[in-house]
PAMITI-234122 format. One line per field, with one value per residue (C-alpha): residue in one letter; x, y, z. Coordinates in steps of 0.2 Angstrom, whole numbers, plus 5000, padded with zeros to 4 digits. Layout:
type <- (A / ...)
px <- (X / ...)
py <- (Y / ...)
pz <- (Z / ...)
This chain:
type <- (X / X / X / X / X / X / X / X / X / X / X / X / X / X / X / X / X / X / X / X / X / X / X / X / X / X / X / X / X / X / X / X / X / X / X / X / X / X / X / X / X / X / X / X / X / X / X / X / X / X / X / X / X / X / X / X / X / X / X / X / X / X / X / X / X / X / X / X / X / X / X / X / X / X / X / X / X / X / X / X / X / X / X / X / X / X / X / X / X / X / X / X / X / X / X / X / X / X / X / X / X / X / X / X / X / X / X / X / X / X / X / X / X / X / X / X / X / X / X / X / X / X / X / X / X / X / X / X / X / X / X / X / X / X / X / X / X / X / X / X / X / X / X / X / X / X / X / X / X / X / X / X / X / X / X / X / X / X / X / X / X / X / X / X / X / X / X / X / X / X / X / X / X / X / X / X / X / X / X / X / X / X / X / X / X / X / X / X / X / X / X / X / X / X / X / X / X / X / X / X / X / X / X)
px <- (4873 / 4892 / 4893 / 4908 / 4915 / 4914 / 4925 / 4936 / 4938 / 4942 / 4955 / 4964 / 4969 / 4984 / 4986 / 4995 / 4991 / 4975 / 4972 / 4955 / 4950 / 4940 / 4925 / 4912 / 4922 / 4923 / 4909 / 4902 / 4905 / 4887 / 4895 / 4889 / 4900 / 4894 / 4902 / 4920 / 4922 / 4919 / 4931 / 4944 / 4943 / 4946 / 4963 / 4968 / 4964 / 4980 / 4990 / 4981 / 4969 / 4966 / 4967 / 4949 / 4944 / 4923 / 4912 / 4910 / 4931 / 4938 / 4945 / 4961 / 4967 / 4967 / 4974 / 4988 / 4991 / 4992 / 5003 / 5015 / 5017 / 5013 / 5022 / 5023 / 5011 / 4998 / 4997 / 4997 / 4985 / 4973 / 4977 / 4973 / 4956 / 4952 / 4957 / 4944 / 4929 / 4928 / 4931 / 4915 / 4904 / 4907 / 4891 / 4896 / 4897 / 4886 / 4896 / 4901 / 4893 / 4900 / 4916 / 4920 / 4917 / 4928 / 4942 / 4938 / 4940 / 4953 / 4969 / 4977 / 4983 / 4991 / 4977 / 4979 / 4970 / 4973 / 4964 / 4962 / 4954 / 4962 / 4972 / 4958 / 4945 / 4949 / 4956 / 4941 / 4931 / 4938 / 4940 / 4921 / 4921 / 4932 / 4942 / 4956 / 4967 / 4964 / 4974 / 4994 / 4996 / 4987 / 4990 / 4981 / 4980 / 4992 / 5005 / 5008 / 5010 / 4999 / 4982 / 4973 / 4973 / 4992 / 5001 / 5011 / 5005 / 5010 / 5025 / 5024 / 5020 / 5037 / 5041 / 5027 / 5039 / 5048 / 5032 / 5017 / 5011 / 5006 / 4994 / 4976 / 4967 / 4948 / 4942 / 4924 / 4930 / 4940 / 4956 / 4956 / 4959 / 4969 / 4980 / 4980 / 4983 / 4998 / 5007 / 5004 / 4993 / 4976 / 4961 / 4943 / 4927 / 4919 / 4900 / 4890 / 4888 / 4886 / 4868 / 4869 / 4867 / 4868 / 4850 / 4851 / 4861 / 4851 / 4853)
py <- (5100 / 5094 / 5076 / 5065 / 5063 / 5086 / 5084 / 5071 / 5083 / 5097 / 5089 / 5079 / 5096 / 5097 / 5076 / 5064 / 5050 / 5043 / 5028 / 5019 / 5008 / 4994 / 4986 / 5000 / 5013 / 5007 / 4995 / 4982 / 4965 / 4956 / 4945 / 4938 / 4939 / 4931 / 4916 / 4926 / 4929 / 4910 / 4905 / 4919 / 4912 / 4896 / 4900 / 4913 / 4899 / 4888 / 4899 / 4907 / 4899 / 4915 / 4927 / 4935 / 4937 / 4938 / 4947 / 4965 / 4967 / 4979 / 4962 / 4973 / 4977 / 4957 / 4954 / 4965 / 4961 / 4943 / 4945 / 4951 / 4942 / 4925 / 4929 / 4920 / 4908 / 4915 / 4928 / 4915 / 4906 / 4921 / 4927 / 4909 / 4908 / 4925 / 4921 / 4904 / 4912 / 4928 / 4916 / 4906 / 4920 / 4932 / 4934 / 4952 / 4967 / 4981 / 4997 / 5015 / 5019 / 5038 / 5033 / 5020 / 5030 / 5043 / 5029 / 5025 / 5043 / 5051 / 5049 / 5064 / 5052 / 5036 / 5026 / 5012 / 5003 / 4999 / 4985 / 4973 / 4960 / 4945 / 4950 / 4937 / 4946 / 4965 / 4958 / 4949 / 4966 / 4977 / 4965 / 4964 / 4983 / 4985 / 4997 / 4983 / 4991 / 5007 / 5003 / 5006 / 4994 / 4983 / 4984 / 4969 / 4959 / 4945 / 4961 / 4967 / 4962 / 4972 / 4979 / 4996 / 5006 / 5004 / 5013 / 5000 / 4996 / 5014 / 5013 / 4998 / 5011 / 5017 / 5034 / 5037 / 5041 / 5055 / 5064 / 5061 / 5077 / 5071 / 5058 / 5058 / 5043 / 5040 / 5026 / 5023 / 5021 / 5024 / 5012 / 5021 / 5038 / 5034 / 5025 / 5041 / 5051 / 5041 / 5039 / 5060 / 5061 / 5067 / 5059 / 5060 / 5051 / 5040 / 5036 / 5032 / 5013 / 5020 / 5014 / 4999 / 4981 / 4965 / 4958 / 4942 / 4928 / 4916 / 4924)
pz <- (4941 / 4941 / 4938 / 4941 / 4921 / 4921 / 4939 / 4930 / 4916 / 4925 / 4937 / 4922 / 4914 / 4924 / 4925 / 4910 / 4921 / 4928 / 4937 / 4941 / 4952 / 4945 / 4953 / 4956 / 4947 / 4930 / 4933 / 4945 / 4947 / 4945 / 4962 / 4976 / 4990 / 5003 / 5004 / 5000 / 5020 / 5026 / 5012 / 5014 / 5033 / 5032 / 5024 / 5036 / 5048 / 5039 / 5047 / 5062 / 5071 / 5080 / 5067 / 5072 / 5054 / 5052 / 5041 / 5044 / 5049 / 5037 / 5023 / 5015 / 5033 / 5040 / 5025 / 5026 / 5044 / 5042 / 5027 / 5035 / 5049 / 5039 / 5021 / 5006 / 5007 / 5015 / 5003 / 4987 / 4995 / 4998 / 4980 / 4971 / 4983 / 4976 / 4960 / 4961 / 4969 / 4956 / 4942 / 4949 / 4956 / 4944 / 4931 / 4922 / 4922 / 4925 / 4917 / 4919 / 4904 / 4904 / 4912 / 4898 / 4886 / 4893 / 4893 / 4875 / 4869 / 4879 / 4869 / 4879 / 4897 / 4900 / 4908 / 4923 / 4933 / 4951 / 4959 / 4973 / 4962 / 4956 / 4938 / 4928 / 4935 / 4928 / 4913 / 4908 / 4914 / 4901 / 4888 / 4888 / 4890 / 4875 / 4884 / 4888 / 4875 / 4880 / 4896 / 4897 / 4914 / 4926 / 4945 / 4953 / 4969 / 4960 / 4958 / 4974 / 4994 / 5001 / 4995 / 4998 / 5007 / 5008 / 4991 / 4987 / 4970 / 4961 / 4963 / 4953 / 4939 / 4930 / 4935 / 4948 / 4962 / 4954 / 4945 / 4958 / 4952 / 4937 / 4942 / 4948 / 4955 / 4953 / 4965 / 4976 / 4991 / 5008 / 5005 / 4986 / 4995 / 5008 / 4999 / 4987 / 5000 / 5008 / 4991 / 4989 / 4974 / 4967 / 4971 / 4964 / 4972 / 4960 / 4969 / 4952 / 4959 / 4979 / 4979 / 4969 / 4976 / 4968 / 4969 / 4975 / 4978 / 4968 / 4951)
């Protein structure tokens, strides 16, 4: 049986950079989300009272297009409601056990990570991981404009435009890969955590 980690073996061969998405890729965020869609729609409706936003609607593309169309603020606003409500929710993480210790051992790539979670959030992820040290950058939702599936955020990493070949991206979902596929790199399905769920809202 092929497993994920023997894939990432294999394909990292030819690689000198991988990057990982975070939440149910490295590990899980213990979270529940389901106030995140009221509270992330009442500060769309700041700005648009019509903006259409409701749970179910695909949340990286709303944001994207309100983003644009509304600018700095919104986007500050969104990140620092993120920001709050992870900090809150959050009660661990569940981990990647093979996957971090893949992270922990391999001395042979630069490592990244490539998140649309607020910067606090991952940090204290991997800290508690112990694999924060093993990682050469931090691409987060405080980083970039837009989020997934848009590329923006690798060509926040030096060098990525002139050596894509060099990188492979290891993500759980359809944003991961299409934003792989629109910057022109490698990507590897990560579904160790396709089944889980966060039990309940209560613990």
């Amino acid at each position: 049986m092929t497993t994920m980690i023997s894939k990432l073996k294999q394909l990292s061969k030819n690689k000198s950079n991988l990057i990982f998405d975070f939440d149910k890729t490295i590990a899980q965020m213990e979270i529940d989300w389901s106030d995140w869609h009221k509270g992330v729609s009442q500060v769309y409706e700041k700005y648009d009272k019509q903006h259409g936003y409701k749970r179910g609607k695909n949340p990286h593309q709303y944001y994207n297009d309100l983003s644009v169309k509304h600018g700095y603020d919104l986007i500050e606003d969104v990140k620092k409601f993120v920001s709050d409500y992870e900090q809150e929710y959050t009660k661990s993480f569940t981990p990647y056990l093979e996957l971090v210790d893949f992270i922990k051992q391999n001395k042979s790539h630069k490592k990244y990570v490539f998140s649309s979670n607020a910067r606090s959030t991952v940090e204290l992820g991997l800290r508690e991981l112990g694999i924060f040290d093993s990682i050469e950058k931090i691409i987060s939702r405080d980083d970039v404009k837009k989020l997934k599936p848009d590329p923006e955020g690798f060509y926040l990493l030096d060098g990525f435009a002139q050596h894509k070949d060099s990188y492979l991206m290891i993500g759980d979902s359809k944003a991961d890969q299409l934003a792989a596929k629109r910057a022109g790199i490698s990507f590897l399905k990560c579904d160790y955590f396709g089944t889980y769920q966060f039990s309940s809202k209560s613990q």
